[in-house]
C-alpha positions in Angstrom: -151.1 -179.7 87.5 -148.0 -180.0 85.5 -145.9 -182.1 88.0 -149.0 -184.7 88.4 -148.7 -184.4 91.9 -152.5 -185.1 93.5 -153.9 -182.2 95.9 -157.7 -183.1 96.4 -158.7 -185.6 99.3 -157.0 -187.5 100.7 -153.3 -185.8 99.6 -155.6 -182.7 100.8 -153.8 -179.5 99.4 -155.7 -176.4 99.3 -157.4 -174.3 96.8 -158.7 -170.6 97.0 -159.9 -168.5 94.4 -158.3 -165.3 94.0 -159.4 -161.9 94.5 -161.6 -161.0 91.7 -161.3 -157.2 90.6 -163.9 -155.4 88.9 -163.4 -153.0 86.5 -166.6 -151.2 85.4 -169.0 -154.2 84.9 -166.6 -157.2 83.9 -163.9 -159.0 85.9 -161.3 -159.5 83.9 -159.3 -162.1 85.2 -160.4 -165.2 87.1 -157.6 -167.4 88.3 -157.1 -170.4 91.3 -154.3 -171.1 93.4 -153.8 -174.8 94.6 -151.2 -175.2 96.9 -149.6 -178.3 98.9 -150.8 -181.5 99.5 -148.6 -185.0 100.2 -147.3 -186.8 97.2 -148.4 -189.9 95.1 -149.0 -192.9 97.1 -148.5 -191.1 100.5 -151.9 -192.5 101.4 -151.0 -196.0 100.7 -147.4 -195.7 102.1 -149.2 -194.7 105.5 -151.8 -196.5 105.7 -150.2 -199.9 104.6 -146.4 -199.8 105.4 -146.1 -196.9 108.2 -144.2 -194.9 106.0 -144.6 -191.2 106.0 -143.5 -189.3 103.4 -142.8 -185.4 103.2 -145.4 -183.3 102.0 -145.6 -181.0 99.1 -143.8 -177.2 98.8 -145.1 -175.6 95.6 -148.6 -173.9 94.5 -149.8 -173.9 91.5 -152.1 -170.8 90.1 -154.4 -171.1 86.8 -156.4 -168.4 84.6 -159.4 -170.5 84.6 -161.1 -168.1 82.0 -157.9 -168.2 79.8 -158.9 -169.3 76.3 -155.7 -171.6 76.6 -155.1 -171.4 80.1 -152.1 -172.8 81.5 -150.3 -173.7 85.5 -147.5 -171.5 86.4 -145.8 -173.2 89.8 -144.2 -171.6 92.4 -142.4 -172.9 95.6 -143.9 -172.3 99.0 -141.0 -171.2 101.8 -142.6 -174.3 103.9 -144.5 -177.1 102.6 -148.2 -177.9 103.4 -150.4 -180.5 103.5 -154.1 -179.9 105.3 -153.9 -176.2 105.5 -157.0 -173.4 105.3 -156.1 -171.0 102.6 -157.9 -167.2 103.8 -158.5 -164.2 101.5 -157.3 -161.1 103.8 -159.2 -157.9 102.9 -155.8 -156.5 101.6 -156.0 -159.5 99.1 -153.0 -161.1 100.5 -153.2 -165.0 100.8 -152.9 -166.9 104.3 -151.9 -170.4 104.8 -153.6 -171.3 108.6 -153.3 -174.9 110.2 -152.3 -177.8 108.5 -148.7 -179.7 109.3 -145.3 -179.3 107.2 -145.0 -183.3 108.0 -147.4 -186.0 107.3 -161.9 -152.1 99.7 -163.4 -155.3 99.4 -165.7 -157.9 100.3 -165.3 -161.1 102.2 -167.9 -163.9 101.6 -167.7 -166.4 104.5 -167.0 -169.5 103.8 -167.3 -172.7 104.9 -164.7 -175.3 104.7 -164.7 -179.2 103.9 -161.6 -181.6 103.0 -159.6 -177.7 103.0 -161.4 -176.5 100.5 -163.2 -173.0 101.6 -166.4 -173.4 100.0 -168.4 -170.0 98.8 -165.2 -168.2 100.0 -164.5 -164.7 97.5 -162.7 -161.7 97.8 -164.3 -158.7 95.2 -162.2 -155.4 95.1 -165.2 -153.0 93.7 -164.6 -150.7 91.4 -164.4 -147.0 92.3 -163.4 -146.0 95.9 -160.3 -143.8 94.8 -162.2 -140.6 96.0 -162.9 -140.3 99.5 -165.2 -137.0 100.9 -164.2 -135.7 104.5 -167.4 -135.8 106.2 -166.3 -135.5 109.7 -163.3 -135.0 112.2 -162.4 -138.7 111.4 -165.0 -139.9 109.0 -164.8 -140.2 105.0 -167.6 -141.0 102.3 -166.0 -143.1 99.9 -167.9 -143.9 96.7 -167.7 -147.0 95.3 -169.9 -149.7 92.5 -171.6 -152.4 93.5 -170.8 -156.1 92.2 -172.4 -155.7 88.7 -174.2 -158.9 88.6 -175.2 -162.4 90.9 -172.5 -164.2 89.0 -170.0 -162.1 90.7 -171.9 -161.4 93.9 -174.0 -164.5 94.6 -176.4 -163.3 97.3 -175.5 -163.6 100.7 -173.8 -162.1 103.5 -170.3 -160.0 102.8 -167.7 -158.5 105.2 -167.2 -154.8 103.7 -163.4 -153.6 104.1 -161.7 -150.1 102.7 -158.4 -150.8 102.1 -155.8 -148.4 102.7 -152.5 -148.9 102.0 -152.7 -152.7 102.1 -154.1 -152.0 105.9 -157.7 -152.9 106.3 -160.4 -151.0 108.0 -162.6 -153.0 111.0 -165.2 -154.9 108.6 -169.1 -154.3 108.5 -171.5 -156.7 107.4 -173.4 -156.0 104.3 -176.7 -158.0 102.4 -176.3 -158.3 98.7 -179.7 -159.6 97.1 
């Protein structure tokens, strides 16, 4: 990252990948966001001379697919170090845990060093039609992940989206 600032263990910053949109049968756009972490040396200083020092404030997010891809950095309103980075269904990110000192489908993940592991948010394609089928019920319509690059097999939390306000998930199969 441009201001050379480690964030894998043991500065331990997070890393999601986000939400991947599908647009007929491509994804256009496949970018990471890598955010806190504690600064050079911050191991050493702790472990060797009791020093603590602050953790980092700013995220970095990369087009990973970019034929010259490049980090543009942001600043986080609190810094981070240790924190679980979540995909919401609404494809907002949440920062959980960690310390400030010292319509779509969920894959669960499965986290290690804060790193969500398997972890993806897919906003399908279609959906924009909905069929009243009921007092309260709607059919909406929407393509499946077009291939097991994008949809590795597995078990998915399916969401439609309204408004940015989720719907209670189901559980789906994709083979």
């Amino acid at each position: 990252m441009p201001d050379g600032q480690p964030r894998n263990y043991p500065s331990t910053g997070s890393a999601v990948l986000l939400p991947l949109r599908i647009k007929g049968e491509t994804v256009n756009e496949v970018e990471v966001l890598v955010c806190g972490g504690a600064p050079k040396g911050a191991f050493a200083n702790a472990n060797n001379k009791g020093i603590f020092d602050g953790v980092l404030d700013t995220c970095g997010r990369i087009k990973i697919a970019d034929p010259n891809p490049h980090w543009l950095m942001e600043t986080m309103p609190l810094a981070r170090v240790m924190g679980d980075m979540l995909l919401l269904p609404n494809g907002h990110v949440l920062i959980i845990n960690g310390a400030s000192a010292g319509v779509t489908m969920v894959a669960p993940s499965f986290n290690t060093h804060s790193f969500s592991m398997n972890q993806r948010l897919l906003v399908l394609d279609g959906g924009a039609a909905s069929k009243i089928i009921g007092r309260s019920r709607y059919q909406v319509i929407v393509r499946a992940p077009p291939s097991g690059n994008i949809a590795p097999a597995g078990n998915y939390l399916m969401f439609v989206v309204h408004k940015e306000i989720p719907s209670p998930g189901i559980w789906v199969q994709m083979q």
